[in-house]
N, C-alpha and C positions, 0 to 999 in steps of 0.2 A: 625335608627340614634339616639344617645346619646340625652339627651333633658340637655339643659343648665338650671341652676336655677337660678329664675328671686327674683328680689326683688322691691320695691312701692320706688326707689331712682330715681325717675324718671330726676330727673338732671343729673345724669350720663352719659357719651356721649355712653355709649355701651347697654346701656338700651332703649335712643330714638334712637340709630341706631338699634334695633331689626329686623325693617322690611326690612333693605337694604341687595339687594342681594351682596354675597360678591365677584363673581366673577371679576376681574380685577381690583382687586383695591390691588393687591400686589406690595411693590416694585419694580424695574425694575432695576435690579442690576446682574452681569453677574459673580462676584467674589465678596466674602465677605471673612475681614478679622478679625476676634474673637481675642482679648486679654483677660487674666485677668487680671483685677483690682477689688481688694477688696474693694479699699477706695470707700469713698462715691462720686457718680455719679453727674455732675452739670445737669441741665435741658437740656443740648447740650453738650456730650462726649466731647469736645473740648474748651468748655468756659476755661476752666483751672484748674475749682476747683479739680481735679483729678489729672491732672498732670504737671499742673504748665502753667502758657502761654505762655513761652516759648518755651517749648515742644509740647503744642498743640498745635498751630501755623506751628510748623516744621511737627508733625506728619499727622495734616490735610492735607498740601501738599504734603506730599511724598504720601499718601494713592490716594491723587486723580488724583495724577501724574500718578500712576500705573492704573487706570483705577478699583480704588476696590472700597468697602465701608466698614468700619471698627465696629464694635459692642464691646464692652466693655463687656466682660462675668463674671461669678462668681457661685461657685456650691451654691445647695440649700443649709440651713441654715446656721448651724453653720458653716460649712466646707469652708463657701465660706469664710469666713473670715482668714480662716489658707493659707497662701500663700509660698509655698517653690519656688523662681522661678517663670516665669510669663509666664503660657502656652500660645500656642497661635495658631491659624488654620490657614491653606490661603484655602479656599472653590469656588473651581472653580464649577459652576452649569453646564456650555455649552455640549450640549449629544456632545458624544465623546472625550468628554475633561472632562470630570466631575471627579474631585475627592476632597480628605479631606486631605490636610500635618496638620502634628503635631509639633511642635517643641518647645523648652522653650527656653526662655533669660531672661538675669540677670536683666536687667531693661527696661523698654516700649522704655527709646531710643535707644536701638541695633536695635529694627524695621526699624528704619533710614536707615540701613547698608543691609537690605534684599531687591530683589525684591519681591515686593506683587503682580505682575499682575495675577499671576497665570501660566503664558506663561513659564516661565524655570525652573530649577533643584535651590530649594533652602537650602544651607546647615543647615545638624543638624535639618533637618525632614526628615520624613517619613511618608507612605499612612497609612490612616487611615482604617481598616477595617469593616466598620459599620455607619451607621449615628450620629452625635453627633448632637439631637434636642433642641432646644433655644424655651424658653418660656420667653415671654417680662415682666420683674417685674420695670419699671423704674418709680418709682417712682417720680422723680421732672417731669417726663414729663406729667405722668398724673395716678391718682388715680386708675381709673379702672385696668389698669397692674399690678400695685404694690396690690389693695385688692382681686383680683380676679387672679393674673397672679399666685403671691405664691402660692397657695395651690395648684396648678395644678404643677406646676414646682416641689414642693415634693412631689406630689404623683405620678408622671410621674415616679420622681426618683425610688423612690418605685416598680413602677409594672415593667419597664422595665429596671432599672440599670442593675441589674443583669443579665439577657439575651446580653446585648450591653457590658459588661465587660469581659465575657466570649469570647466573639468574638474578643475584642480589649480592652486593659487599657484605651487607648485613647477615647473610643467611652462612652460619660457622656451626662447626663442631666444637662445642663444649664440655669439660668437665665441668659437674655440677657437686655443690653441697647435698647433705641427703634426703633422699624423697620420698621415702618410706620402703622397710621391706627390704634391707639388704640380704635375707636368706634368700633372695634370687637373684643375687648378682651372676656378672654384670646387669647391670641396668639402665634400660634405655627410655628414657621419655621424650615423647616429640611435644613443647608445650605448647604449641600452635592448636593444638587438636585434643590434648590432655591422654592419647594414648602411653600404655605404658606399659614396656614388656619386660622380662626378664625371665631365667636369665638370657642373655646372647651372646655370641662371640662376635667377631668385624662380621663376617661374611652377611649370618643376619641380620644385624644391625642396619647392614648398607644396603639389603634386600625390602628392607622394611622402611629405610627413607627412600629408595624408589617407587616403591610402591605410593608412598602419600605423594610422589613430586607425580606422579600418574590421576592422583584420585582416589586410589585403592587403598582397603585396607588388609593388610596380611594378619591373620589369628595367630599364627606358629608363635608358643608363650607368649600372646598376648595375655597381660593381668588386667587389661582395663581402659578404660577411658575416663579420667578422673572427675570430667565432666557430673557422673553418676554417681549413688548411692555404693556400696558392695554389690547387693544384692542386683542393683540396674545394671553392676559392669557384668556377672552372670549373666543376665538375661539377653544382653546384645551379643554377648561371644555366644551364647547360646544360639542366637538366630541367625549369628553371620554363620556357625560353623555348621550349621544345619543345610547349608546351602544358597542361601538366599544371598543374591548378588545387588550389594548395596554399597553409594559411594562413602566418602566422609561426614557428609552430614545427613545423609538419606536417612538412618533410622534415631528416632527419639524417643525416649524412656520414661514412663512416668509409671511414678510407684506409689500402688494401693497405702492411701493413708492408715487405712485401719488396719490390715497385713502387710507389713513391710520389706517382706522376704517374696511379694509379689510386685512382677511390674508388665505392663502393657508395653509391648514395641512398637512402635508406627513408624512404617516404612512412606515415605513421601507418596508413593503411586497409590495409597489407599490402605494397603495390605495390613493387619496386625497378628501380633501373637500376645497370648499369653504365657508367661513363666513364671515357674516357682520353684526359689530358690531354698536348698538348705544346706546345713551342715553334717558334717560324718569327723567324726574322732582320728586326729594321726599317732602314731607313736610319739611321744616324751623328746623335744629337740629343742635346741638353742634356736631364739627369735634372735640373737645376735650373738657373735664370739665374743663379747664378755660376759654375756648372761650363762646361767647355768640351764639344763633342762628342765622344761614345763612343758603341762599340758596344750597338745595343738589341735585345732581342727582345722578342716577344708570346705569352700564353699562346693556344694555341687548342685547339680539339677534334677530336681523334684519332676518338675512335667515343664511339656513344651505345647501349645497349644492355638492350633490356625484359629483366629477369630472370625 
């Protein structure tokens, strides 16, 4: 496993979150949908300083009407700032349904005029052949992204652009606006598949989009598949790291309605587990460097169980 390099900035919220385990604590989002904006980002993609409030306003609700969550993207350095057109993904995660559209519009508000749920045919895209991975740089959200997200965001670009371009134009390394959970920066999300790790430095990063351009999925700080509940993203790192050799969509999660902190895996060859998930107390730490300390917990695993 890659070893992340630490520094004595012990205020940093990704520094005293060192010791928390990071499984389940990924988003829980089933479709994500990527823009680019170059211009500068407000501390909440929405506030308006991007794109105005009245468009933000509009765009927040068509996005949440469709059942997505939207990311604000931009390529690493200089490049992100050259904008022909404003690309944009609709990234469905759900196994069987899973894929990546591409498409570009003249300005953020034509998204108005698309559905984004992911569920139908939307014009003037096309599938994506290959992962396009998001490494979180947002800076007004929180420090750690922005000093530690860039340089892993261009060096991702670096070892893997070129293998991912060759497969598909479409398929880049992105900085992304934030997508929860910067106390494990860097942070890597692939949104083709909804996995999401952190933190990582490049080497990881680049080890973990070979692996998906393979089929494979690497656990090393894996938090999740946002596809899932919390508790559902426990229970699949629970069964992948248990041993059980399964590809990206091979295991599926469904969670006991009346216990929530349980869920069933089903591996496609028949196979299932049960698991149950809970929580254990951390020490008192920043969930963000402008926050002060509060109380934390960590998801862990109760029992693991062959059905």
């Amino acid at each position: 496993m890659s070893v992340i390099d630490s520094s004595p900035l012990a205020s940093w919220c990704s520094f005293q979150s060192a010791d928390e385990p990071p499984a389940g604590t990924a988003a829980h989002e089933t479709t994500w949908v990527l823009v680019e904006i170059p211009a500068r980002w407000g501390r909440d993609i929405f506030d308006g300083e991007a794109l105005g409030e009245d468009l933000s306003v509009r765009l927040k609700k068509h996005v949440a009407d469709c059942g997505a969550r939207m990311l604000f993207i931009r390529r690493p350095g200089r490049e992100g700032q050259r904008v022909d057109g404003h690309r944009f993904y609709l990234c469905d995660t759900r196994p069987g349904r899973r894929r990546i559209l591409a498409g570009r519009v003249g300005t953020p508000a034509d998204l108005l005029d698309l559905d984004l749920s992911g569920d139908g045919h939307v014009p003037g895209t096309r599938e994506v052949a290959a992962p396009v991975p998001l490494v979180c740089t947002h800076a007004k959200r929180d420090q750690c992204c922005a000093v530690r997200g860039r340089p892993v965001a261009a060096e991702l670009d670096a070892r893997v652009g070129p293998r991912l371009a060759a497969l598909d134009p479409e398929a880049q390394v992105w900085e992304c606006s934030h997508t929860g959970g910067h106390r494990f920066a860097p942070v890597l999300l692939l949104p083709g598949t909804g996995y999401t790790y952190g933190p990582v430095d490049a080497e990881l990063a680049a080890e973990i989009v070979e692996a998906q351009l393979d089929g494979r999925i690497l656990t090393d700080n894996l938090r999740g598949r946002s596809t899932w509940t919390p508790a559902g993203q426990v229970a699949e790192v629970a069964v992948r790291d248990s041993g059980v050799q399964a590809g990206i969509d091979e295991l599926v999660v469904e969670i006991d309605q009346v216990a929530p902190h349980v869920a069933v895996v089903r591996h496609t060859d028949g196979r299932a587990w049960r698991v149950e998930a809970g929580t254990r107390p951390l020490p008192p730490r920043s969930q963000s460097c402008r926050k002060p300390p509060t109380d934390a917990s960590a998801w862990v695993v109760e029992s693991l169980t062959r059905l």
